[in-house]
C-alpha positions in Angstrom: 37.4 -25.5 -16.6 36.4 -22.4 -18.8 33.3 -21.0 -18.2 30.7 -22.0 -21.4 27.7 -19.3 -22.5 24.7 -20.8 -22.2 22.8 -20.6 -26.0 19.3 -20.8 -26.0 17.7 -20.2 -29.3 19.0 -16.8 -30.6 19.8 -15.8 -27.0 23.5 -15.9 -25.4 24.0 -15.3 -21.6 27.5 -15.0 -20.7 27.3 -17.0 -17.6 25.1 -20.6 -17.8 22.9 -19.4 -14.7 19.4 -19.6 -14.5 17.9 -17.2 -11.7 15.0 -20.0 -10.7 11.7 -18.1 -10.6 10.4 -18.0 -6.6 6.9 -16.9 -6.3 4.7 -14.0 -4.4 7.4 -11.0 -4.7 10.9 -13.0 -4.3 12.1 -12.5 -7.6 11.3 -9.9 -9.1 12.6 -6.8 -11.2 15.6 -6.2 -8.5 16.6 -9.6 -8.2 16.0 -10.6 -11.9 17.8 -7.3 -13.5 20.4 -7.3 -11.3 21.7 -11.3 -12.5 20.8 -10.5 -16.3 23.1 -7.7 -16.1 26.0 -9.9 -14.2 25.5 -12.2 -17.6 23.4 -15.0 -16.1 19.2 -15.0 -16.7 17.1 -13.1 -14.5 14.1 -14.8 -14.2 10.7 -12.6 -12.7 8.1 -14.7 -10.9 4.3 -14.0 -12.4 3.0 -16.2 -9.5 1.1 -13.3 -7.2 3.4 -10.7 -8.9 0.8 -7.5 -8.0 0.6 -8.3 -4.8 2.2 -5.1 -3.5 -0.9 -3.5 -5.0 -3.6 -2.0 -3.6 -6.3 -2.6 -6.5 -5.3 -6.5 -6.0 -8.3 -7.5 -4.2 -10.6 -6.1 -6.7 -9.2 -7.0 -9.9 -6.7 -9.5 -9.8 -5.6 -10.7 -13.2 -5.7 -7.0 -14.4 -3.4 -5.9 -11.6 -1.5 -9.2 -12.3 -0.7 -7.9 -15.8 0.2 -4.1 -15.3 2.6 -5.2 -11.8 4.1 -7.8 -14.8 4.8 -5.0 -17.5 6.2 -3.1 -14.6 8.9 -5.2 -13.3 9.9 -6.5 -16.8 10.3 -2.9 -17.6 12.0 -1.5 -14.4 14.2 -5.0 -14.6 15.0 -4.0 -18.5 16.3 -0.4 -17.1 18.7 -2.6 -14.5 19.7 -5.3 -17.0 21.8 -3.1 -19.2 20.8 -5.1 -22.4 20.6 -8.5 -20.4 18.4 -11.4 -21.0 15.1 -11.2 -18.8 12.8 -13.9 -18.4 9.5 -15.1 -17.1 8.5 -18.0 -14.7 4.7 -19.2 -15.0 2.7 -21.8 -13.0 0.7 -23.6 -15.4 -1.4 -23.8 -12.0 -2.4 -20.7 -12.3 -6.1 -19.8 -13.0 -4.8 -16.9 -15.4 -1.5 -18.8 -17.4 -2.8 -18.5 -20.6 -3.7 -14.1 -19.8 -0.1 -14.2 -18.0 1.9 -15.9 -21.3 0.3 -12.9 -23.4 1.3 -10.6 -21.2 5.0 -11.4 -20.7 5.0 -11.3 -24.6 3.4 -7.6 -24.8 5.5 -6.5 -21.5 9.0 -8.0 -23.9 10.3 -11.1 -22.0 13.0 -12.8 -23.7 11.9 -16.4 -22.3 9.3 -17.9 -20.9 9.6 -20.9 -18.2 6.5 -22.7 -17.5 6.3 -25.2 -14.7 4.1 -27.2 -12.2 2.2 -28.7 -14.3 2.7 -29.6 -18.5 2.5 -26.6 -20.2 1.1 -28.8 -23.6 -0.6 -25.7 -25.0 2.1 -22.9 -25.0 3.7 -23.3 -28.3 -0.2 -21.9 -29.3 -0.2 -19.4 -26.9 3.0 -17.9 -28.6 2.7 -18.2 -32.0 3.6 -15.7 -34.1 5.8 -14.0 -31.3 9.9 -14.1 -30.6 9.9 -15.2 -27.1 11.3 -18.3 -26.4 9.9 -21.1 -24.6 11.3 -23.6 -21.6 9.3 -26.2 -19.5 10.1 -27.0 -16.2 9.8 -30.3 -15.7 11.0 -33.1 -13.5 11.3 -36.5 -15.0 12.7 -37.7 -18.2 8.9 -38.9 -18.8 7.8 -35.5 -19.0 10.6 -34.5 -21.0 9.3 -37.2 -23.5 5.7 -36.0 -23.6 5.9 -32.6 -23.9 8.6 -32.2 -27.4 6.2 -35.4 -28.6 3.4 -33.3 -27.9 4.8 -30.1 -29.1 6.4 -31.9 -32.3 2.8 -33.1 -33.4 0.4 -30.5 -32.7 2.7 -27.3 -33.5 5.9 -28.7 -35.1 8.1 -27.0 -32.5 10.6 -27.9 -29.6 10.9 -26.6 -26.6 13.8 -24.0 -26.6 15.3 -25.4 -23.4 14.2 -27.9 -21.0 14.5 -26.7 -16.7 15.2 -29.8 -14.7 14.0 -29.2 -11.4 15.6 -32.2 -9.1 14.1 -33.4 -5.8 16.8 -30.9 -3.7 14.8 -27.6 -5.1 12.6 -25.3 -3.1 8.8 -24.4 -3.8 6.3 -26.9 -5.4 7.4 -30.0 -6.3 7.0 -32.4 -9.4 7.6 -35.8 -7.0 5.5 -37.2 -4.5 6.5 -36.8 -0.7 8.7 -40.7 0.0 11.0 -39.8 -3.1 11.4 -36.0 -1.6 12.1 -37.6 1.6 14.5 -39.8 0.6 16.3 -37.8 -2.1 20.1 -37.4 -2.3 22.3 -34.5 -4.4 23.0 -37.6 -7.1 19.7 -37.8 -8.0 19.6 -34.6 -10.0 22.5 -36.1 -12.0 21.1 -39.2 -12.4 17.9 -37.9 -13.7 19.5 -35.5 -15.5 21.1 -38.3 -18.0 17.8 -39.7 -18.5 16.0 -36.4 -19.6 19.4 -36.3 -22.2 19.2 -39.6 -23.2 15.2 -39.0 -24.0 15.1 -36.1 -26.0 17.9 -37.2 -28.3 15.7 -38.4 -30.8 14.1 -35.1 -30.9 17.0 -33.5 -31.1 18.0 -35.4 -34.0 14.6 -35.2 -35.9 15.4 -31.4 -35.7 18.7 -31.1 -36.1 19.7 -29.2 -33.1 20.1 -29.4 -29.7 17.5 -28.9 -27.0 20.2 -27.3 -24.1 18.9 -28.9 -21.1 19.1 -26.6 -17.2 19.8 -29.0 -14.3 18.5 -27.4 -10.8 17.7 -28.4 -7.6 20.1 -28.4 -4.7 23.0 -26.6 -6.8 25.1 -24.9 -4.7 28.8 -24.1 -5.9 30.8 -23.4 -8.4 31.6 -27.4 -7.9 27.9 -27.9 -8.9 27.4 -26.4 -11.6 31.2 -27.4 -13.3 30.3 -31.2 -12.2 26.9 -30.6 -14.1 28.1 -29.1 -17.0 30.6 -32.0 -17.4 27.5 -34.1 -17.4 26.1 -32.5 -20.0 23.4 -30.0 -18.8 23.9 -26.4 -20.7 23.5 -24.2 -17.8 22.2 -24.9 -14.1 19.3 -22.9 -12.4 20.0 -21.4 -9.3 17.5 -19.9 -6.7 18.0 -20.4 -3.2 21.2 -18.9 -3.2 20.0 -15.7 -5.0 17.7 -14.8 -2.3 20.4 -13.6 0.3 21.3 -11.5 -1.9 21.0 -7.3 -1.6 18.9 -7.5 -5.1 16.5 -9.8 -3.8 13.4 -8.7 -3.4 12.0 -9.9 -0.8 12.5 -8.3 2.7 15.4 -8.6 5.1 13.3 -10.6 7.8 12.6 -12.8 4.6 16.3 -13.2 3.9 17.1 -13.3 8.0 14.8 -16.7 7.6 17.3 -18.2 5.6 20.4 -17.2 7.8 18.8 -18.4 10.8 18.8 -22.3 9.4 21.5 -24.0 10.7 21.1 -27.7 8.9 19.0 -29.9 6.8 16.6 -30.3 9.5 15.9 -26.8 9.1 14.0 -27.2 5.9 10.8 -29.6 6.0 8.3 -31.1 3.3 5.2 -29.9 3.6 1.9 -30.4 1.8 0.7 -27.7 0.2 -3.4 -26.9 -0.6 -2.6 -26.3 -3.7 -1.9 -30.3 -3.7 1.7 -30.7 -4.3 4.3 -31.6 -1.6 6.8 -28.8 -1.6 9.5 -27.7 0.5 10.0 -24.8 3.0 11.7 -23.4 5.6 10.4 -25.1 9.4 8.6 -22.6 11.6 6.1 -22.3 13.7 3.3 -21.2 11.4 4.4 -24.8 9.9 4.4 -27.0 12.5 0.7 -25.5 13.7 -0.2 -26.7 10.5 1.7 -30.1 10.3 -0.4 -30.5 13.9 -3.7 -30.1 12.5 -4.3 -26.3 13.1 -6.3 -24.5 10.6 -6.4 -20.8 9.7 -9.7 -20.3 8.0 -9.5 -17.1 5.8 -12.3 -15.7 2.8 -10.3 -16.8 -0.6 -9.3 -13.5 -1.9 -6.6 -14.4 -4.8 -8.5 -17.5 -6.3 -5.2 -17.9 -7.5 -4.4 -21.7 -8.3 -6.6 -24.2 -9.8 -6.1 -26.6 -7.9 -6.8 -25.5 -4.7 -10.1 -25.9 -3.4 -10.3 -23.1 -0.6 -13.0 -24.7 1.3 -10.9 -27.2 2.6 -7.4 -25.7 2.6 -6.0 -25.5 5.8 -4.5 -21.8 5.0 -4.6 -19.5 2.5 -1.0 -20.2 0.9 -1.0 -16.8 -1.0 -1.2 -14.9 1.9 1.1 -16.9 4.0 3.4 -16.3 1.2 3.0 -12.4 1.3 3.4 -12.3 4.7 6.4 -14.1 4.5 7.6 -11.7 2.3 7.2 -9.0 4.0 8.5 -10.9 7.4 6.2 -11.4 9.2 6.1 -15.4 9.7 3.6 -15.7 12.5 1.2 -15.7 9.6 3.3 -17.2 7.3 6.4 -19.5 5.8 9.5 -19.3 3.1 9.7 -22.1 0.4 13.6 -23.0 0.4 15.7 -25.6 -1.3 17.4 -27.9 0.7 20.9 -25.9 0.9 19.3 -23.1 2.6 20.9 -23.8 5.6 24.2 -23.0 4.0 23.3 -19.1 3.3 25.9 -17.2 5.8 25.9 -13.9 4.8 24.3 -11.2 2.5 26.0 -10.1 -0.8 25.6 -8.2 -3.9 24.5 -10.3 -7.1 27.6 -9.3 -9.2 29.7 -10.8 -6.1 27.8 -14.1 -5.9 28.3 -14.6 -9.6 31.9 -13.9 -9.4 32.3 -16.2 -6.6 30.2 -18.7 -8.8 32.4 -18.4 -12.0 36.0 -19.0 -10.5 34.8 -21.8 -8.8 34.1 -23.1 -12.1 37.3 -22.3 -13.6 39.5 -24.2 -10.9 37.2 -27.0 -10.3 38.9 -30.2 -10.5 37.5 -33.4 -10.0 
């Protein structure tokens, strides 16, 4: 099948891939620039973004904001004109600072997950950026344009469907994760189209809808587009990449899975169920082990670090940097399939002539 663009307001990528956002110094400028510039989206992670920082420890959302401006820019320089946009955790204690600042620093999107982002179409007025929700049920779907329609007369730009399959926090509780199946992003995905066509009437123009969560192939994403959705997003398989940015014991974590059982649901303080990469650090935890630490990022709002059982923004740094005794990698569920390390502008080659001989 021919390859569509994927139109999202006034922006065109050549390639309907969504880089998916993954937090604490996974995606950023490298990873994001280099996928913009193949003709997908690059997408930059805000979640702990100046954690490579010294000054982090003593001012935090300031830090936050300049690491931001700098890896939009420095991603800009490797884009070559590309789009570049910006994932925010509506979790965060500082979404609303982090919104203002990806509009300042010159993102072309904005993609807003765990939790409803019912305020953003205020936080951007009078700007250009564009605006997505990540969501994960046509429910969702439903409450946020009839929430956006009535307070600010606007629709979301696009819609991110994140199935149960995906890596990171998780909009489902821990038996449907469990028991989730690769037809279940379809499935859902046909209910979030079939709820936001009356919206899409009402306005006269279509809300393109991003199906992700266990999408793996160039079978994926053609079977997906065939079903409607207007692009896919893609983020497990970016990070064994040599753009990624995270470091080569981060990627090694992924090679070393060998099946399903590799990956495991875990529970995370921040109080979602989410899914990760099974180590030791992990299964201390699982087993009732705590790792008391002083809360240094007071980074989510909804976790309560008197009675977290680790600190998950340092776990996630150190993962980062690879050094998993003190930490773990979110994953989606195909990790286990990563076999070898490659250059972004390979990957999405790969990814685009699987799409053009795809056959049912």
């Amino acid at each position: 099948m021919k390859v569509p663009n994927l139109n999202i307001g006034n922006l065109c990528a050549r390639i309907p891939i969504v880089q998916g956002g993954m937090g604490v110094g996974i995606s950023m400028s490298g990873l994001a620039g280099a996928v913009a510039k193949a003709g997908g989206v690059g997408v930059i992670s805000t979640v702990g973004i100046g954690f490579y920082l010294p000054e982090i420890s003593i001012e935090q959302v300031k830090t936050n904001i300049k690491a931001l401006h700098d890896q939009i820019s420095l991603a800009r320089q490797k884009a070559a004109g590309g789009i570049i946009g910006v994932n925010i955790m509506v979790a965060i204690r500082e979404f609303e600072e982090m919104v203002k600042a990806s509009i300042n620093a010159g993102a072309d999107i904005i993609f807003a997950g765990a939790g409803l982002p019912t305020d953003l179409p205020a936080l951007v007025e009078g700007s250009k950026v564009l605006i997505a929700p990540i969501i994960s049920s046509a429910k969702a779907a439903s409450v946020i344009c009839r929430a956006w329609s009535r307070r600010y007369n606007r629709l979301p730009d696009a819609i991110v469907l994140e199935g149960p399959l995906a890596g990171g926090h998780l909009g489902f509780s821990v038996e449907d994760l469990e028991s989730a199946g690769s037809s279940n992003l379809s499935r859902l995905l046909q209910e979030v189209l079939l709820a936001i066509k009356p919206f899409e009437a009402d306005a006269n123009r279509p809300i393109p809808v991003i199906a992700g969560g266990g999408v793996w192939d160039g079978n994926d994403i053609a079977r997906l587009l065939k079903q409607g959705a207007a692009g896919v997003q893609m983020a497990t398989r970016f990070v064994t990449t040599e753009e990624c940015d995270a470091s080569l014991g981060f990627k090694q974590a992924y090679l070393d899975a060998r099946d399903l059982d590799d990956t495991m649901i875990i529970r995370s303080p921040v109080g979602m169920p989410g899914r990760a990469l099974r180590n030791p650090f992990l299964m201390r935890v699982s087993e009732g082990e705590t790792i008391p630490t002083e809360c240094t990022y007071t980074c989510l709002k909804t976790c309560n670090p008197l009675e977290a059982p680790y600190c998950i923004a340092k776990a996630l740094i150190n993962a980062q940097r690879g050094e998993f005794d003190g930490g773990f990698a979110f994953a989606g569920a195909n990790a286990w399939r990563c076999d070898r390390i490659v250059k972004v502008e390979e990957l999405m080659a790969e990814l685009v002539s699987e799409v053009e001989t795809y056959s049912e």
